[in-house]
C-alpha positions, 0 to 999 in steps of 0.5 A, spaced: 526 258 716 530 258 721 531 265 725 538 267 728 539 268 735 539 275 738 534 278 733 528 280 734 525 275 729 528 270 734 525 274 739 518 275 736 518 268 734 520 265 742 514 270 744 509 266 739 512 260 741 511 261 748 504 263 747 502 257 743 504 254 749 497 251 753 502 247 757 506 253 758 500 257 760 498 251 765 505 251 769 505 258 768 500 261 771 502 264 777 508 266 774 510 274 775 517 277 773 521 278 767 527 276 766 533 276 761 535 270 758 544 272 757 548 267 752 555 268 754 561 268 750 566 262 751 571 259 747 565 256 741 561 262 741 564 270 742 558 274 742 554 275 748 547 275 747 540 278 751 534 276 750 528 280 754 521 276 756 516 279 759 512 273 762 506 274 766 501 268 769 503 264 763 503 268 757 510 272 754 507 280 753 513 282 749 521 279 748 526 283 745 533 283 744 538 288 749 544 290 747 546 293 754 544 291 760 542 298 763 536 298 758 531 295 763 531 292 770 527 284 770 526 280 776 531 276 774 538 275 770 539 267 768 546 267 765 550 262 762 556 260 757 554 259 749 556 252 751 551 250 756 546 255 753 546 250 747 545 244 751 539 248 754 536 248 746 537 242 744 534 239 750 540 235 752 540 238 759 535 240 764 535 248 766 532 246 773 538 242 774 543 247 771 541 252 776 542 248 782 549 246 780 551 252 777 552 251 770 547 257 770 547 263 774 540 266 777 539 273 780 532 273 782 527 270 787 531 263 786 525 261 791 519 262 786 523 258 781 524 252 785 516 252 787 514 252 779 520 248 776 516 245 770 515 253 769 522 254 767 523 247 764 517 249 758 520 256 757 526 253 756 521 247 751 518 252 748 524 256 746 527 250 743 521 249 739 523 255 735 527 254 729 534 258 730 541 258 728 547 262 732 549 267 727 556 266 724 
């Protein structure tokens, strides 16, 4: 059953995910900060999208999807086009590597994620696991 991106099924099911993760668990042990996650609209997809994670020394105590920004205020705000969101989730681009570059925007202690790389990169796997589709 594929969830749709920007639910709270899709949220639900990205936060069992992460959790069933040992890897994840592993290279995220000393990780400390929630952050959103934000899908920008480009000229392929024109809704926006904000997930919530709330991750805490390898595990995720709650995701959920916001609809203003105002409702909570995370550590960090990882932000980027539709486009380049996808890539992320078809694992066809790393995300450490989109952030140095810029094809990602990061607000945050930019510092512990580059101290815990393969943090973001399984957070990123374990999300890519989740059967999901864009709504239409």
């Amino acid at each position: 059953m594929a969830f749709v991106i920007g639910t709270q099924e899709w949220a639900d099911a990205a936060m069992r995910e992460l959790n069933a993760s040992q890897t994840y668990k592993e290279v995220a042990k000393n990780w400390e900060g929630d952050m959103y996650v934000i899908i920008e609209p480009d000229a392929s997809f024109k809704q926006r999208i904000i997930g919530y994670f709330d991750l805490w020394h390898g595990e995720c105590r709650s995701a959920c999807v916001i609809k203003d920004e105002s409702e909570k205020s995370p550590q960090y705000r990882i932000s980027g086009p539709f486009t380049v969101m996808n890539q992320l989730l078809q694992r066809k681009l790393d995300p450490v590597k989109a952030m140095v570059t810029g094809k990602l925007k990061v607000k945050g202690n930019m510092g512990q994620i580059m101290r815990m790389p393969r943090a973001a990169l399984e957070f990123t796997n374990c999300l890519s696991k989740v059967d999901a589709v864009f709504p239409e």
